[in-house]
C-alpha positions as CSV (number, residue, x, y, z in Angstrom):
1,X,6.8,42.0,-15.8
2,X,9.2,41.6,-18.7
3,X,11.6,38.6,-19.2
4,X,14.9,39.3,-18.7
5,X,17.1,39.2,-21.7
6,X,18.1,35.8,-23.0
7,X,15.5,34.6,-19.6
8,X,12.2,33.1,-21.4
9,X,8.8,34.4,-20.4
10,X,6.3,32.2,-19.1
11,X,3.4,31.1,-20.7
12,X,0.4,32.4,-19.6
13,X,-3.4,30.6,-19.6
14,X,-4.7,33.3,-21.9
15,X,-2.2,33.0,-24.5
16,X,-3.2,29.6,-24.1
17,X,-6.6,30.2,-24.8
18,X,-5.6,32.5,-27.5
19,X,-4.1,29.3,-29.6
20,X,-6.7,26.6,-28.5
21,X,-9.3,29.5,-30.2
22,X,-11.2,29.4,-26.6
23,X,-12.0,31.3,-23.0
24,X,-9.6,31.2,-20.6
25,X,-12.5,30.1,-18.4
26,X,-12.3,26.8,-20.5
27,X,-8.6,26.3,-20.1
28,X,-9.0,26.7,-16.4
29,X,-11.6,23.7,-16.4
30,X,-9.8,21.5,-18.5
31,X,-6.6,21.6,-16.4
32,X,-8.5,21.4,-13.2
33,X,-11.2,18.7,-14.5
34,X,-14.0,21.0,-12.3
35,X,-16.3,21.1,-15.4
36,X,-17.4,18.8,-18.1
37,X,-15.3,19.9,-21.4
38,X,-16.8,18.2,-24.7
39,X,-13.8,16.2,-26.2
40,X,-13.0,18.6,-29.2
41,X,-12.3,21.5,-27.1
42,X,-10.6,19.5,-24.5
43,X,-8.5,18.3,-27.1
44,X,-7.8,22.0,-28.8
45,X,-6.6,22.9,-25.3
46,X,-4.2,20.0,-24.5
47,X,-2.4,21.0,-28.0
48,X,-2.1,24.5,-27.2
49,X,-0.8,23.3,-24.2
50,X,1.4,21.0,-25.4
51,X,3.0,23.7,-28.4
52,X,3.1,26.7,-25.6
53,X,4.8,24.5,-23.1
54,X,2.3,25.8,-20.5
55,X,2.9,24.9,-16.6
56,X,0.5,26.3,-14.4
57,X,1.2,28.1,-11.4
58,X,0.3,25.4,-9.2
59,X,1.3,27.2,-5.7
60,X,-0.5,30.3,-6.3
61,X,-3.1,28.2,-7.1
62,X,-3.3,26.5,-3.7
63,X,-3.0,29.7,-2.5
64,X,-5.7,31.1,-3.3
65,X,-8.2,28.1,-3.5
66,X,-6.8,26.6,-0.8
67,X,-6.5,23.6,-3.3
68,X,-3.2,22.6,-4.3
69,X,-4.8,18.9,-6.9
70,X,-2.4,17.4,-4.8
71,X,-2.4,14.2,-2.3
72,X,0.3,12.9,-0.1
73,X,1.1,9.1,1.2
74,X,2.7,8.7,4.3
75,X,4.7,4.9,4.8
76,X,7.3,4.1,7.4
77,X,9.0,1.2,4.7
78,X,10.2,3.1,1.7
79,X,12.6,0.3,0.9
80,X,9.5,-2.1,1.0
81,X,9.1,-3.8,-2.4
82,X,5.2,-4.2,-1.6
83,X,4.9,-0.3,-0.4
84,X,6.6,0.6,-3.9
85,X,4.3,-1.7,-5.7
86,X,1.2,0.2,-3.4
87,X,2.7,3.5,-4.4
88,X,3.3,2.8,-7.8
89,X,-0.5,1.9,-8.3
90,X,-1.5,5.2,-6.1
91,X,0.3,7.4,-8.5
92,X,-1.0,5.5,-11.4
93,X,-4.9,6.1,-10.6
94,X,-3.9,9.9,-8.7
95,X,-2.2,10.9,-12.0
96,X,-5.5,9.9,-14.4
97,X,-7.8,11.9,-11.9
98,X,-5.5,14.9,-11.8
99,X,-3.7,14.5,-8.7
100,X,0.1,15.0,-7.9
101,X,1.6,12.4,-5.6
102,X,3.7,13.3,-3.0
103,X,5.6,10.3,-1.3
104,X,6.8,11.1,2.8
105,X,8.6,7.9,3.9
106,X,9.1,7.6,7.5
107,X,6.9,8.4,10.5
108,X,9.6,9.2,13.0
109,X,9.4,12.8,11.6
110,X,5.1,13.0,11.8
111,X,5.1,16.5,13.7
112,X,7.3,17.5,10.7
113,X,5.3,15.7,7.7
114,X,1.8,16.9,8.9
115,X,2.9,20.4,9.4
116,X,3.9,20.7,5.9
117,X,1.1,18.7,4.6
118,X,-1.1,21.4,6.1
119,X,1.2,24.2,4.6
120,X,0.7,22.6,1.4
121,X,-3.0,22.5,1.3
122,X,-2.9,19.1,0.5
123,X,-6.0,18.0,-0.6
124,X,-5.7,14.0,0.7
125,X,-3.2,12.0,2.8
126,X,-2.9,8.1,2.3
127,X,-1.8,7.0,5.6
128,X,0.6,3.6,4.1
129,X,2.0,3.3,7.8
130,X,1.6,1.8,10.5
131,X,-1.7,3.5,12.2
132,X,-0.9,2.5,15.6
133,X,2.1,5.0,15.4
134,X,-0.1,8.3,14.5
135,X,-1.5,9.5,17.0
136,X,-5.1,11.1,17.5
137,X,-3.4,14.2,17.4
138,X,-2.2,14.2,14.1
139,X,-5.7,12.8,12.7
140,X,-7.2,16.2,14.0
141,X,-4.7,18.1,12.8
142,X,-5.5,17.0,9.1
143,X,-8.6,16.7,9.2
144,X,-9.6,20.2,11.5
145,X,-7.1,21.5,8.1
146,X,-10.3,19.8,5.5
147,X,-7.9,17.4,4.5
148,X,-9.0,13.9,3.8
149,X,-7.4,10.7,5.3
150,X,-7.4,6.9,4.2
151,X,-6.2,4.5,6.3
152,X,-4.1,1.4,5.3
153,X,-6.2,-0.3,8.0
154,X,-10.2,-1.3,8.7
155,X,-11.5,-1.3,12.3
156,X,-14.7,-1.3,14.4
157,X,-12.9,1.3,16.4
158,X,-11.5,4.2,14.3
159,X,-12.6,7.7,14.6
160,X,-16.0,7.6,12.0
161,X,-14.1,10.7,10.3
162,X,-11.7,8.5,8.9
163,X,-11.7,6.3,5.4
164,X,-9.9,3.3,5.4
165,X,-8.6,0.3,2.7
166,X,-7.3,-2.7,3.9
167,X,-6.5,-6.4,2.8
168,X,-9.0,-9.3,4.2
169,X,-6.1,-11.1,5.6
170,X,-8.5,-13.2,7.6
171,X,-9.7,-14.8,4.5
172,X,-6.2,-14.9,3.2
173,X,-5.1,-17.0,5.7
174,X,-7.8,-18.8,5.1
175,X,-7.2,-19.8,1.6
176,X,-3.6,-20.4,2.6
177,X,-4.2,-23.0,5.5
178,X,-6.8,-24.7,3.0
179,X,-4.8,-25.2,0.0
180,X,-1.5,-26.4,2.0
181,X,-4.1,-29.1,3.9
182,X,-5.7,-30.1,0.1
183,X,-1.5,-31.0,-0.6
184,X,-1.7,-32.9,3.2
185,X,0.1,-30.8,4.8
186,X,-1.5,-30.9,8.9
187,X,1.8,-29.9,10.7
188,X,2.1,-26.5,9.3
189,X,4.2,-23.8,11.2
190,X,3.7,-19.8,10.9
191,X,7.0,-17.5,11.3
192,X,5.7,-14.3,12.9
193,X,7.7,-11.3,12.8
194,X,4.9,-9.9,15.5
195,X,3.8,-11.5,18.7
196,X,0.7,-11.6,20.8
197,X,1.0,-8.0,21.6
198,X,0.9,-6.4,18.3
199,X,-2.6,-5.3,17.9
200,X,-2.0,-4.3,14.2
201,X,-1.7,-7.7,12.6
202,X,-4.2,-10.4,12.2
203,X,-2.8,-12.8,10.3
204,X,-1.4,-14.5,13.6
205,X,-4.5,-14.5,15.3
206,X,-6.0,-16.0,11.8
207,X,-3.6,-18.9,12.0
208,X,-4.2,-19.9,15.2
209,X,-8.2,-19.7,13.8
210,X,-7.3,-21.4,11.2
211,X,-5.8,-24.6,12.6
212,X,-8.5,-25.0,15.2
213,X,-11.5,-25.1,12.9
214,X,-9.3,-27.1,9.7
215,X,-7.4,-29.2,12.3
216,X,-8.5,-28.6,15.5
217,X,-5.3,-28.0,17.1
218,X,-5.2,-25.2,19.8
219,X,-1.4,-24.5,20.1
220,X,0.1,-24.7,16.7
221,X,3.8,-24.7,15.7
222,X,4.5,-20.4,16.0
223,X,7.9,-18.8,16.1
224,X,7.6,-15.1,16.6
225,X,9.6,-11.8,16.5
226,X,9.9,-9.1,19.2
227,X,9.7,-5.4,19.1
228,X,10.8,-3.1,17.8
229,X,9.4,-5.8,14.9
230,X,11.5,-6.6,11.8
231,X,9.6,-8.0,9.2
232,X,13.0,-8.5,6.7
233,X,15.0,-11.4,4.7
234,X,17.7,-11.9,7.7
235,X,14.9,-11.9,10.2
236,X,13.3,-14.6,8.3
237,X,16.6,-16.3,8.1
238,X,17.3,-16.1,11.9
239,X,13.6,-17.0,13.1
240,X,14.0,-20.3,11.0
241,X,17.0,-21.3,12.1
242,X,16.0,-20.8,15.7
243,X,12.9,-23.0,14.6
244,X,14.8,-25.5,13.3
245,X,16.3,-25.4,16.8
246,X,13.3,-26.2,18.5
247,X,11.8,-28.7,16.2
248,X,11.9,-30.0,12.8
249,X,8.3,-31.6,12.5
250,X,6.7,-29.5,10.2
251,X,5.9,-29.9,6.6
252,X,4.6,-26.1,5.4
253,X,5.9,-23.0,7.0
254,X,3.7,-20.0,6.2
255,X,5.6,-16.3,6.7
256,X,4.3,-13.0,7.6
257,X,5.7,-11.5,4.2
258,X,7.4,-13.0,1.0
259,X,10.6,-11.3,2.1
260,X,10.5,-13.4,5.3
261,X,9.9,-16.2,3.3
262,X,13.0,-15.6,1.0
263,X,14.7,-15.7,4.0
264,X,13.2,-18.8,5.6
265,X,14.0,-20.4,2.0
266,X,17.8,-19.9,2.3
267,X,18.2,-20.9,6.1
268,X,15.8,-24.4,5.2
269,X,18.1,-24.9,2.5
270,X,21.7,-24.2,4.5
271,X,20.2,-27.3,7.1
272,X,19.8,-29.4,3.9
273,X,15.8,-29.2,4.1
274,X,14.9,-29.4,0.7
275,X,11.8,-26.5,-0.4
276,X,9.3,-27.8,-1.4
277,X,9.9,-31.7,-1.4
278,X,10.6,-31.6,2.6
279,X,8.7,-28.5,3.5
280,X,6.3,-26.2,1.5
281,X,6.2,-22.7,1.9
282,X,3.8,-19.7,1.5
283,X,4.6,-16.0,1.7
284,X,2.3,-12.9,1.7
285,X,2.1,-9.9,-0.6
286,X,3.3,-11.3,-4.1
287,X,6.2,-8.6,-4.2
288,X,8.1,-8.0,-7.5
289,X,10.9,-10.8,-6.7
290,X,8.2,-13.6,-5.9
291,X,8.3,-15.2,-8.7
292,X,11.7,-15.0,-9.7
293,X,12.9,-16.6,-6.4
294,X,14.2,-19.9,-6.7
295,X,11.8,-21.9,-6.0
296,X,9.4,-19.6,-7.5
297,X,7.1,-18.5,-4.3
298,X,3.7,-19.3,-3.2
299,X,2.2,-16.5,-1.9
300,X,-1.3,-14.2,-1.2
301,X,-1.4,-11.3,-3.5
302,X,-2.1,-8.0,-1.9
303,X,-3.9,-7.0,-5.1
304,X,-1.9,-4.2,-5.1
305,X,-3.5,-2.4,-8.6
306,X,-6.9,-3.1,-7.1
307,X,-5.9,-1.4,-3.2
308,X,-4.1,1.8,-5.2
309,X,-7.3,2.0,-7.5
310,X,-9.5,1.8,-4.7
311,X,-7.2,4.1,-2.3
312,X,-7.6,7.0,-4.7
313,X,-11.5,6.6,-5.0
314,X,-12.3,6.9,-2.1
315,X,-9.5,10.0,-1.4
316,X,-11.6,11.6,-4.2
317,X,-14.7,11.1,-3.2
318,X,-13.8,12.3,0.5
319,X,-12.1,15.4,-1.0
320,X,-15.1,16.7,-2.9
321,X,-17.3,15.5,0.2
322,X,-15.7,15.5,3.5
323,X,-19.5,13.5,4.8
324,X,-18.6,10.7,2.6
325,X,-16.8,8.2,4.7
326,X,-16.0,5.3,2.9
327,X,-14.0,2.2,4.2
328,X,-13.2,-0.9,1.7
329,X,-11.9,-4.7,2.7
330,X,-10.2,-6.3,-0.8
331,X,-10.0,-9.9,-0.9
332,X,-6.9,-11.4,-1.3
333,X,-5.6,-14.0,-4.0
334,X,-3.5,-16.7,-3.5
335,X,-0.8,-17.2,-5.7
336,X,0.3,-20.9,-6.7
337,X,3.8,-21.0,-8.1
338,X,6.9,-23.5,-7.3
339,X,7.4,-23.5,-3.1
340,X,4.7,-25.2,-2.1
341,X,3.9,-29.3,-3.0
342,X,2.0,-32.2,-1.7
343,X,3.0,-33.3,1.7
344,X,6.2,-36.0,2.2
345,X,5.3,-37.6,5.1
């Protein structure tokens, strides 16, 4: 079909092949990465490309392959700093192996998100949410479509179909509770913004481990949230101050994120508690702001390149072989910056 005057024609993959001086056959592989290429024509391709201003037809292409090089990640806290960070990495690694990302935030709309996943032909789905809130259903869906799923999460108990990547936060804790004791610290507190009942998070059941085999108290200083569970600056802020409340023999107060910990910061400070010289105190994830914070933060690194590098892998390797189930736990690193000192009394 002809252009329309003044309307440019697109640029098809044989007059690509036509400038690079090769098959169209070798075009296709080097923008689908399906074949080995040797360097010199890979790199006469990618120039033709780059002259011609070639896009491929990427939706006909899903069409009829049923392939679309494209993944999808699915989180419930867009306006996370940590699940930007995780995102960020995700499309970093996706993007060298030839994947387009597509970021869904929000998993109130699920029957919504997977039904267009599927419409897609999505080739992977990084599942960044909480996994407690998709349901089996949704899991069969993708996966009866041959789509691949990673979880955010590592369990005895998921369905053997599924990958998974998650954080070690048992040993985080661990390396938490163990340097705040080498500074002294024995009357450490954790804010929680989950209780008992969340089965999703174990880093309050790793406290309480923690403090019994380091200290061997059974009933450590805990003030938790309630659902639905806000893990946020101002519910930092409001937990501590109903702490302080209750008690104000503690030394080291560890928090469920660094945001929670920013927040425990400011509401120390407005009762004249001095951070760290009164009370040290430890955040998770190492988002962006950590160490900008006044005091600069303490805190257990997600390892956020590492978990996006790793996410990918394993996407890739389930996509070209749905049989390869893989399911990785990355150790955490704790981060020693300004918040956290030896004990005062």
């Amino acid at each position: 079909m002809q252009a329309r005057k003044g309307e440019k024609s697109k640029i098809t993959r044989r007059e690509v092949a036509q400038r690079a001086g090769v098959s169209e056959a070798t075009v296709s592989f080097v923008m689908s990465g399906k074949r080995f290429v040797s360097e010199e024509l890979k790199d006469r391709v990618v120039r033709a490309v780059d002259e011609l201003g070639y896009h491929p037809d990427m939706i006909a292409r899903a069409m009829i392959e049923k392939k679309s090089n494209s993944i999808a990640v699915l989180t419930n806290d867009l306006e996370n700093p940590l699940q930007m960070k995780i995102i960020k990495s995700i499309e970093e690694a996706a993007m060298s192996k030839g994947y387009f990302v597509n970021i869904c935030g929000g998993t109130m709309k699920l029957d919504r998100y997977v039904a267009n996943l599927i419409s897609r032909h999505i080739d992977g789905v990084f599942l960044a949410g909480d996994p407690y809130a998709i349901t089996g259903n949704h899991m069969n869906q993708l996966l009866e479509s041959n789509i691949g799923v990673v979880l955010g999460t590592v369990s005895d108990d998921m369905d053997p179909r599924l990958c998974g990547v998650a954080i070690d936060f048992k040993e985080g804790m661990r390396l938490i509770v163990d340097h705040l004791r080498s500074l002294g610290h024995r009357r450490i507190a954790y804010l929680s913004a989950f209780d008992e009942n969340s089965i999703g998070d174990v880093r309050l059941p790793s406290f309480y481990r923690c403090m019994k085999e380091f200290f061997g108290v059974g009933a450590p200083l805990v003030k938790t949230g309630h659902p639905p569970y806000d893990s946020t600056v101002s519910e930092g802020y409001r937990l501590t101050l109903g702490l302080l409340r209750e008690t104000r023999d503690f030394t080291a107060l560890i928090c469920t994120n660094d945001m929670m910990a920013f927040g425990a910061i400011s509401a120390l400070q407005q009762e004249g508690i001095r951070v760290p010289a009164d009370v040290s105190v430890v955040g998770i994830d190492d988002i962006l702001f950590s160490k900008d914070f006044y005091p600069a933060l303490t805190t257990l690194s997600h390892q956020t390149e590492e978990f996006g590098s790793k996410v990918v892998e394993i996407l890739c390797n389930n996509i070209a072989d749905r049989s390869v189930v893989q399911r990785e736990v990355i150790r955490p690193k704790l981060i020693v910056r300004d918040s956290t000192a030896p004990a005062a009394r």
